[in-house]
C-alpha positions in Angstrom: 124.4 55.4 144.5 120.6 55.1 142.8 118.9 56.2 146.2 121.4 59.7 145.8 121.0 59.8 141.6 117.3 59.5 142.4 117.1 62.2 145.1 119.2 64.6 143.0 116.5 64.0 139.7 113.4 64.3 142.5 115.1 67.7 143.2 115.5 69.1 139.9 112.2 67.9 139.0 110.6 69.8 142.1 112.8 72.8 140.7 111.4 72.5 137.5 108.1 72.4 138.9 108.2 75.7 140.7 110.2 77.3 138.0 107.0 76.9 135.7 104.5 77.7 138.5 106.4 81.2 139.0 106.1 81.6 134.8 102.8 81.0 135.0 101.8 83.1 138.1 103.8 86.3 136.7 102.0 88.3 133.8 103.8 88.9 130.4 104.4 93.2 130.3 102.0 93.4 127.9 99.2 92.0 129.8 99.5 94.2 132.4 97.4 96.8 130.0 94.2 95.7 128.5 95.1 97.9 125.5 98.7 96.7 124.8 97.4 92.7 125.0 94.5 93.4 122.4 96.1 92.5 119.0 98.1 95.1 117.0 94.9 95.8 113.9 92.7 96.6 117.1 95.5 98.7 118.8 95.4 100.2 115.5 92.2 101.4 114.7 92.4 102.8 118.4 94.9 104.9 117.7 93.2 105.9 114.4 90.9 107.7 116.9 93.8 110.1 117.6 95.8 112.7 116.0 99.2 111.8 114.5 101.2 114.4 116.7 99.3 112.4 119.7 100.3 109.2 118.2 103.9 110.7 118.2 103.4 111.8 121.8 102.4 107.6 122.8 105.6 106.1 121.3 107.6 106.8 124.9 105.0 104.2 126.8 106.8 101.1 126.0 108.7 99.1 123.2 105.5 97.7 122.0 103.3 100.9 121.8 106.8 102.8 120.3 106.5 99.6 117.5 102.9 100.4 116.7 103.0 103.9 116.9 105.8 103.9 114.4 104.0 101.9 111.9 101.3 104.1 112.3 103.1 106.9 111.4 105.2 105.2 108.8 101.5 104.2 107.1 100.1 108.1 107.9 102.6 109.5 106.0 101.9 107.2 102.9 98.0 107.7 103.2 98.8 111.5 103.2 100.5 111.2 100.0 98.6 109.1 98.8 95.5 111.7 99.7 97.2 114.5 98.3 97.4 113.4 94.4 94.1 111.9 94.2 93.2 115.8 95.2 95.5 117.0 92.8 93.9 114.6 90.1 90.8 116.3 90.7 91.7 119.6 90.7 93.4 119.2 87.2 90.4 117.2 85.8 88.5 120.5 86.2 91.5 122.4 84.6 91.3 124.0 81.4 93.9 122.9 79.3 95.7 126.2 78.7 97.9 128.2 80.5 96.1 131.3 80.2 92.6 130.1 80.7 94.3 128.3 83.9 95.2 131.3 85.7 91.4 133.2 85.2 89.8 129.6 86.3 88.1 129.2 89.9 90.1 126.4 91.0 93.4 128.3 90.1 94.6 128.8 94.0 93.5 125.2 94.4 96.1 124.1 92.2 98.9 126.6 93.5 98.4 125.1 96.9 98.3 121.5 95.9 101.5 121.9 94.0 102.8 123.8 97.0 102.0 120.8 99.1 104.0 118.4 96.6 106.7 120.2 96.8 107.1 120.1 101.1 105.7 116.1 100.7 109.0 115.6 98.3 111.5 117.4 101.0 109.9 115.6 103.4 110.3 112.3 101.5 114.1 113.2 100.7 114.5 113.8 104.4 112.9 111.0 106.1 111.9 108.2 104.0 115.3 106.9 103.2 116.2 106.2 107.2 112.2 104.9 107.2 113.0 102.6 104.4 115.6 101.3 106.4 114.2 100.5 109.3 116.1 102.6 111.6 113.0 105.4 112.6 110.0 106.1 111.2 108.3 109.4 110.0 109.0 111.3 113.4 106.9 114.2 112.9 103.4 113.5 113.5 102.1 117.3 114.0 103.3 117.3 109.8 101.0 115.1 108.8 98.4 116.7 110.7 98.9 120.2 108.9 99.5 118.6 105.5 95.7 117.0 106.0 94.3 120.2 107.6 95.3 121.8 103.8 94.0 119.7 102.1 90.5 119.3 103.6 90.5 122.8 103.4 91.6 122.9 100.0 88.7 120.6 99.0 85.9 122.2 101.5 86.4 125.9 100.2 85.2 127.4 96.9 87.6 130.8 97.6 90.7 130.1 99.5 93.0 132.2 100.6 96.5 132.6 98.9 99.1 129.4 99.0 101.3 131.6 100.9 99.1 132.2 103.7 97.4 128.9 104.1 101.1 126.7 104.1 102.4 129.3 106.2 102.3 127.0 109.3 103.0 123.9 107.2 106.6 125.8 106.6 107.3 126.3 109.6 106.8 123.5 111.7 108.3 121.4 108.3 111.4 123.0 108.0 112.2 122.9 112.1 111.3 119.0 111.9 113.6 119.1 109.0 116.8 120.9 110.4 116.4 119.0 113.8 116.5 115.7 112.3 119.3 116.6 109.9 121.5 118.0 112.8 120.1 115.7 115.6 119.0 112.5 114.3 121.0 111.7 111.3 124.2 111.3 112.7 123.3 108.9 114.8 121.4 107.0 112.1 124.2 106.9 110.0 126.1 104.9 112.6 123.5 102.0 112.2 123.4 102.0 108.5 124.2 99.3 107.0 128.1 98.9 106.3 128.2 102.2 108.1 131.1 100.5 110.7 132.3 97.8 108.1 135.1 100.1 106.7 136.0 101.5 110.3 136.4 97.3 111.6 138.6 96.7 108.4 140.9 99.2 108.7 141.5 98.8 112.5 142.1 94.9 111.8 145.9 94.1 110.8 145.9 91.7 107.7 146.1 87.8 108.9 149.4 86.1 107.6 148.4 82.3 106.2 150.8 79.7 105.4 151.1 81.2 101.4 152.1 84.7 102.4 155.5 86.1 102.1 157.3 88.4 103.9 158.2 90.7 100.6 153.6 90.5 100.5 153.8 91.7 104.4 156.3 94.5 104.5 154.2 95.7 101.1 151.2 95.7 102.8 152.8 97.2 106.1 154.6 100.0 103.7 151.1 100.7 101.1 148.6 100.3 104.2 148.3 104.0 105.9 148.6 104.9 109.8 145.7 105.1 112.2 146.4 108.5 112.9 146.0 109.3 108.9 143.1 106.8 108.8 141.4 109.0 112.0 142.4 112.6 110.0 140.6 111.2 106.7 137.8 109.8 109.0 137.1 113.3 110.4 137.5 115.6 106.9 134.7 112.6 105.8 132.6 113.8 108.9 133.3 117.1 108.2 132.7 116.8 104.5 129.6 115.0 105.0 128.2 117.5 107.3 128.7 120.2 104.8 126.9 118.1 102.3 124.1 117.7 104.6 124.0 122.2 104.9 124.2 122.5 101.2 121.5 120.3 100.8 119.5 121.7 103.2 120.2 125.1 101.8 119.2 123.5 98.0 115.9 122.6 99.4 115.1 126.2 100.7 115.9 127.7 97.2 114.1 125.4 94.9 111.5 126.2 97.8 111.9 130.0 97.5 112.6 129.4 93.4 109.4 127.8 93.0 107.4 130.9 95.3 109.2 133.6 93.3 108.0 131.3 89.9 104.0 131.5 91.6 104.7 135.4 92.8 105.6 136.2 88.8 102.5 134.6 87.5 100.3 136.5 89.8 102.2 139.8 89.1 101.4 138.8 85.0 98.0 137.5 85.7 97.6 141.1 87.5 99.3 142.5 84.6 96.9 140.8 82.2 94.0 142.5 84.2 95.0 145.8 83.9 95.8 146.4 80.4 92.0 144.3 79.8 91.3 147.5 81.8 93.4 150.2 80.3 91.9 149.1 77.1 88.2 149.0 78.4 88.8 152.6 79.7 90.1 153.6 76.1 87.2 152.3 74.3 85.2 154.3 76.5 87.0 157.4 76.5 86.8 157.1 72.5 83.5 156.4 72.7 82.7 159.9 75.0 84.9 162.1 72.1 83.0 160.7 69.6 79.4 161.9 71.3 81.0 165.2 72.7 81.9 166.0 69.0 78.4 165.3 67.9 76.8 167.2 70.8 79.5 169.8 69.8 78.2 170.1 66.3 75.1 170.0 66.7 75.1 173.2 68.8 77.1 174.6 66.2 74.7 174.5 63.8 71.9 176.4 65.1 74.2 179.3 66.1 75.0 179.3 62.6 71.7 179.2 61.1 70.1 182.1 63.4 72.6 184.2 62.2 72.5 184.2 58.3 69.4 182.4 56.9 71.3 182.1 53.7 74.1 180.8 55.0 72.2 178.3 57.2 70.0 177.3 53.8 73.6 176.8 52.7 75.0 174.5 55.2 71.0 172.5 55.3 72.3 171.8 51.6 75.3 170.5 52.2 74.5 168.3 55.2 71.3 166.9 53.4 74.0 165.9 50.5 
């Protein structure tokens, strides 16, 4: 009985044996690529080297290159912000302090484009950043952040840029798709893993538990009070449907206070215009006065020679009037 108890413990020590052997001999996935064993600050500043929408692009590699690309975008996204109102300190440092002198200043198209930038950083914000808080995705749109940084260099590197309407033209765009595909896409699924997202749906599928204490006037009460499945499943859909609806009203919220706040920067180019004109209307009228008055002079001084050649005494007359 001890020769078979220990041939049985040689065995699974043997087994044992080989079992860490074959551990040893076979590589962790990660060290299968130089990059993906280096440590995740070096991975990193690697990826640093790249563009965000290429960083975007790297997150289908593996679960470990999807982690850091994630937090790289999660972290791009922040520094962008973060970039944009130190910009838009120094823009309004320069500022005049007036309205009015604010719309003749230099840096007045600076401004209108860094406040059109705020507002696509704050629909952006309300759309992703409450999933990314989270943790169930991170700031999916790479190509965004790209665009919102292109701005804003060009913002800083340019005495004379062009209108905000022309230079967040492609920011717009590719914004507002990210934003609609991830509404009508990507949320729905997210919502599932929300927290307490399927705690209602487990509680109303689970009968209430009888204990010892409960009555059968308590059960048929419950039983009576608590509604059918098939209600429970009608209310569960108008809540999708409701919810859904929601989402297209606030979507369709974001683009007005979007087209509000162009219309708002359209009227106070039209009155800055405005303001330029009637400085030029009432140039021009100070001039034409100015071109009466010397035509009138020039008028009577010819006048008065005519006058003069034609009756000495009358001419003596008028000499003795305009010497007085």
């Amino acid at each position: 009985m001890a020769a078979v108890v220990d041939r049985v413990d040689g065995c699974v020590g043997s087994l044992d044996s080989d079992a860490v052997l074959l551990r040893q001999s076979t590589p962790l996935p990660d060290q299968n690529n130089p990059l993906l064993g280096l440590p995740i600050v070096a991975v990193e500043t690697i990826l640093n080297f790249l563009s965000y929408d290429e960083i975007s692009l790297l997150r289908a590699v593996c679960k470990r290159m999807d982690m850091i690309c994630q937090r790289v975008l999660n972290q791009g996204f922040l520094k962008v912000e973060r970039y944009h109102s130190l910009c838009q300190r120094q823009v309004k440092a320069q500022l005049p302090r007036r309205e009015s002198e604010r719309r003749n200043h230099s840096l007045a198209r600076h401004a209108d484009i860094l406040a059109a930038v705020e507002t696509r950083l704050s629909l952006l914000n309300m759309t992703f950043m409450k999933y990314v808080d989270s943790n169930l995705c991170c700031f999916i749109p790479g190509k965004v952040i790209d665009e919102i940084y292109r701005v804003l260099r060009y913002v800083n590197s340019t005495r004379a840029p062009q209108r905000a309407h022309e230079v967040l033209q492609e920011l717009r765009d590719i914004s507002s798709m990210a934003m609609e595909y991830f509404d009508e896409k990507i949320v729905p699924i997210l919502k599932k893993k929300l927290p307490g997202a399927d705690l209602s749906g487990r509680l109303i599928g689970s009968p209430p538990v009888a204990g010892s204490s409960t009555s059968l006037t308590t059960m048929s009460l419950l039983a009576k009070n608590t509604p059918s499945r098939s209600e429970m499943t009608k209310v569960q859909q108008q809540v999708k449907v409701n919810g859904a609806s929601m989402t297209v009203l606030r979507r369709e919220m974001q683009e007005i206070r979007v087209k509000q706040l162009e219309q708002q920067k359209q009227l106070q180019d039209q009155e800055q215009k405005l303001l330029e004109q009637t400085q030029v209307i009432a140039e021009q009228n100070t001039r034409l006065a100015e071109l009466e008055h010397k035509l009138r002079e020039l008028m009577d001084s010819s006048v008065l020679p005519c006058q003069m050649s034609s009756s000495p005494e009358k001419s003596l007359v008028l000499l003795d009037l305009v010497i007085m």
